[in-house]
C-alpha positions in Angstrom: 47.5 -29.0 19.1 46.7 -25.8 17.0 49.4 -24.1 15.5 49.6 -20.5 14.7 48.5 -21.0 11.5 45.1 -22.8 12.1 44.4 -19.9 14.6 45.5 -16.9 12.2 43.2 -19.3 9.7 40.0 -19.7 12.0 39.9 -15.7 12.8 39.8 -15.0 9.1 37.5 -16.8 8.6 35.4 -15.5 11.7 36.0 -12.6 10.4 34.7 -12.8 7.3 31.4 -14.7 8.2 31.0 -11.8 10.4 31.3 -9.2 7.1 29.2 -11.1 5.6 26.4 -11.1 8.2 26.2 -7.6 8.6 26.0 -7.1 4.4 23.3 -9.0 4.3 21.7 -7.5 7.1 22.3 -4.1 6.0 21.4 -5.0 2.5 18.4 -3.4 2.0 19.5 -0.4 4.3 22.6 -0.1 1.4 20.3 0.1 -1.7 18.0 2.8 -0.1 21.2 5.2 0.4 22.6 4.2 -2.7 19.6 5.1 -4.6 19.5 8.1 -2.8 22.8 9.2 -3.5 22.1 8.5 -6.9 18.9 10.4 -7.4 20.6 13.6 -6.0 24.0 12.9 -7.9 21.8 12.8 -11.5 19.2 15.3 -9.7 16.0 14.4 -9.3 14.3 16.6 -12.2 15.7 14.7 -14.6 15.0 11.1 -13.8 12.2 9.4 -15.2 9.2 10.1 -12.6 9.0 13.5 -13.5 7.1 12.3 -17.0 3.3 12.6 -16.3 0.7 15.1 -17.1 0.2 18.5 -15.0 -2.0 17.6 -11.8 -4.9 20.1 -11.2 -7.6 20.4 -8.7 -10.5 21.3 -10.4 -13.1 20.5 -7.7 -14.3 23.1 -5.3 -15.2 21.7 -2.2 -17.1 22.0 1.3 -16.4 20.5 4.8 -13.0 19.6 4.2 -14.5 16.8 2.3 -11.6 16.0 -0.8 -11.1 13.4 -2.7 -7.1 12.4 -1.6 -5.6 10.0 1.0 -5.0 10.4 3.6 -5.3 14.0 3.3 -5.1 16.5 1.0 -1.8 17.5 1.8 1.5 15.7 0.2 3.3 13.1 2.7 6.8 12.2 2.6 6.6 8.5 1.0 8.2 6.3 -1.2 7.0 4.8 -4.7 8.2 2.1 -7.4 8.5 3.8 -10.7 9.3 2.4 -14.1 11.2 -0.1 -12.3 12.9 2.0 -10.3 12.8 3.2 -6.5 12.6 6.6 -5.2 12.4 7.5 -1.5 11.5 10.3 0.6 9.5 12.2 -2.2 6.3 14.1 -1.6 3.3 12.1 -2.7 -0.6 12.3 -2.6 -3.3 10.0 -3.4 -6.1 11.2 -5.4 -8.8 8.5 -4.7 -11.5 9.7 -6.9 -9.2 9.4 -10.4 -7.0 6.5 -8.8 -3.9 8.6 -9.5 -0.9 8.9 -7.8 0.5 12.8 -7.6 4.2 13.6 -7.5 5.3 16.9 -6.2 8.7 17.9 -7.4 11.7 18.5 -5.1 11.9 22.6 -5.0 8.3 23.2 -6.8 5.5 24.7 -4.5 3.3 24.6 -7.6 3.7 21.8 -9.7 2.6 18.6 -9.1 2.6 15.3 -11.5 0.2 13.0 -12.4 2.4 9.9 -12.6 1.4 7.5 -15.2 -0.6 4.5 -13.5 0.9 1.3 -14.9 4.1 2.2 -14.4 3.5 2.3 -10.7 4.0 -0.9 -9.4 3.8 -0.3 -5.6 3.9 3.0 -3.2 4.2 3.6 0.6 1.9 7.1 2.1 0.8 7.3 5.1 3.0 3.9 6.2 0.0 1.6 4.1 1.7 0.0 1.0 -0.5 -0.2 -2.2 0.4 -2.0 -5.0 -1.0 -1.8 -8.6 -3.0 -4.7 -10.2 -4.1 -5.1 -13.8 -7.4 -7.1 -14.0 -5.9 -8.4 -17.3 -3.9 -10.6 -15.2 -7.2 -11.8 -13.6 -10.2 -12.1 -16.2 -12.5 -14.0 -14.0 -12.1 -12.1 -11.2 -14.1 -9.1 -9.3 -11.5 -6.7 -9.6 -10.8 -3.4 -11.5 -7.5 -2.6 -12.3 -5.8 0.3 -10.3 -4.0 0.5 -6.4 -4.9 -1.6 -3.9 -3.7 -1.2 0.0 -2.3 -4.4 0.9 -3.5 -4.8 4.4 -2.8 -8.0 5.8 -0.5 -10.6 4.3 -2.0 -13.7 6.1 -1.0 -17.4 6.6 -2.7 -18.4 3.0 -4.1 -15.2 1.8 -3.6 -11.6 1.2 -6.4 -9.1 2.1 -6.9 -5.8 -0.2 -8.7 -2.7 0.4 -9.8 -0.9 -2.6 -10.2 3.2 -2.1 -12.4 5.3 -3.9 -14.5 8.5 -3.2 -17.9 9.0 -4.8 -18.3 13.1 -5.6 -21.9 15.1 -5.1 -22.6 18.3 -6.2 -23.7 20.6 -3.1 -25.3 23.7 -4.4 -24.5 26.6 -1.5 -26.2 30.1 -2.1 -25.7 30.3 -6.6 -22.6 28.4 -6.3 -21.9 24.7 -6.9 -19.5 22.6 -4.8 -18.3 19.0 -4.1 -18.0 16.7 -1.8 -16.3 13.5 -1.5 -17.3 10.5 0.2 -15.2 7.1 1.0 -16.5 4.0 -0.4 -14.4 1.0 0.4 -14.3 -2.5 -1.4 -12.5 -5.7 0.3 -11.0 -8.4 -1.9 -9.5 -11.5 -0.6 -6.5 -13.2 -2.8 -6.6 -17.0 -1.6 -5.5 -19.9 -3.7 -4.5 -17.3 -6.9 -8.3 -16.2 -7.3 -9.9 -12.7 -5.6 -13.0 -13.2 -3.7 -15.0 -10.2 -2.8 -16.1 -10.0 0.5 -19.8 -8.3 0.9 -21.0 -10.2 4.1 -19.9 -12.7 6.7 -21.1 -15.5 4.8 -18.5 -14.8 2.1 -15.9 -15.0 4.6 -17.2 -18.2 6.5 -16.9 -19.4 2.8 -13.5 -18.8 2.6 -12.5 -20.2 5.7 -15.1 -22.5 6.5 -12.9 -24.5 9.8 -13.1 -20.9 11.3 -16.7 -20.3 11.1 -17.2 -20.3 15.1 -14.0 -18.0 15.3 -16.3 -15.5 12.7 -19.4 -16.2 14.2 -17.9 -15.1 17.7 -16.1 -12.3 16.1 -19.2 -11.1 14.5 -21.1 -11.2 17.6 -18.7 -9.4 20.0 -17.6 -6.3 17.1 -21.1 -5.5 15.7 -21.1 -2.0 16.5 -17.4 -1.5 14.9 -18.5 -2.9 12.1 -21.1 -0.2 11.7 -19.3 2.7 12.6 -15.5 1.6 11.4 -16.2 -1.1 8.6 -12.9 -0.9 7.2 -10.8 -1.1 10.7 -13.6 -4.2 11.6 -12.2 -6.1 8.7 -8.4 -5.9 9.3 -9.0 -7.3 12.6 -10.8 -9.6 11.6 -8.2 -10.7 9.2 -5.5 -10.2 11.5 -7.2 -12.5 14.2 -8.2 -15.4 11.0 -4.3 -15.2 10.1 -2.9 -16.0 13.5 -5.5 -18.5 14.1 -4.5 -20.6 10.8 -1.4 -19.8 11.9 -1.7 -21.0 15.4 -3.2 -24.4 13.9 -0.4 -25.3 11.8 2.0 -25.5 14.1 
């Protein structure tokens, strides 16, 4: 028989496993609006992003053809900073220096070159790119700066690098620039970067999937020549549910 007591007991603690369940869930909802609140309490101008050198734009260009992602405008994003987190702040990419530019809260002139290593990780565009130091990784193909963090697979992670090569375009006596993408595609599998070049590197790295690639390969040929970059993270995407698919 329960007694009043057990019952006022077993609410309690209902209640509290309930409390509980929504903190957690919420947890990460919490420290974004307690940052927030933070940031504006303190103001923004004095925390520590706005340290960096002045950003210029020294190029002139043709065609619409700049050197930022994913355009030359700044997007509302979110960055990792000394440490810290900031939200909804105006960023841009620039994708020829492999700089990150800050635009000030109230300044419709100013923009910051924020200082590389001491980003860690930033959201544009909704792509998250993360900063990696080939100090880290001596043996490896890679060059320290952002990397988009495409696809977060079964046993790997695949990385776009960014860049834009810049010509000079000479138009009547002037001299302009134009920037073009270049793209390179790293694979982290087993703690080492492979760079992938070709569909034999990838059959490579997944050798049980080599019919899954060749197939993939045969049916896609004219993305890959038109949309290289979009080809790969399908590609990826369909190798990561497979593995997936196998070990279950």
């Amino acid at each position: 028989m329960k007694t009043k007591h057990t019952s006022l007991y077993s609410k309690l603690l209902l209640t509290s496993l309930l409390i509980i369940a929504i903190s957690t869930a919420q947890a990460q909802s919490s420290e974004e609006v307690l940052t927030k609140h933070f940031d504006q309490t303190l103001g923004i101008e004095n925390l520590d992003i706005n340290n960096g050198t002045v950003h210029t734009n020294e190029f002139r260009i043709l065609n619409n053809k700049h050197r930022y992602y994913p355009s030359d405008n700044f997007e509302i994003g979110k960055v990792n900073y000394n440490n810290q987190q900031y939200y909804d702040i105006s960023l841009k990419y620039d994708i020829y220096k492999d700089i990150l530019v800050y635009k000030p809260k109230n300044s419709d002139i100013i923009s910051i070159n924020l200082i590389q290593d001491r980003v860690s990780s930033f959201m544009i565009n909704n792509k998250k790119f993360i900063y990696i130091d080939n100090l880290f990784f001596p043996l490896s193909p890679i060059k320290t700066g952002y990397y988009e963090e495409s696809i977060s697979g079964k046993n790997f992670i695949f990385y776009i690098k960014h860049h834009r090569d810049k010509r000079e375009v000479l138009k009547g006596a002037s001299v302009y620039n134009e920037f073009d993408d270049n793209y390179e595609y790293l694979i982290k599998k087993d703690d080492a970067f492979i760079k992938i070049n070709s569909k034999k590197d990838i059959i490579k790295l997944f050798p049980e999937q080599k019919r899954k690639i060749n197939d993939f390969y045969s049916a896609n040929g004219k993305l890959k020549n038109n949309e290289e970059t979009v080809f790969y993270e399908k590609l990826l995407t369909y190798l990561s549910n497979a593995i997936e698919n196998n070990t279950k």
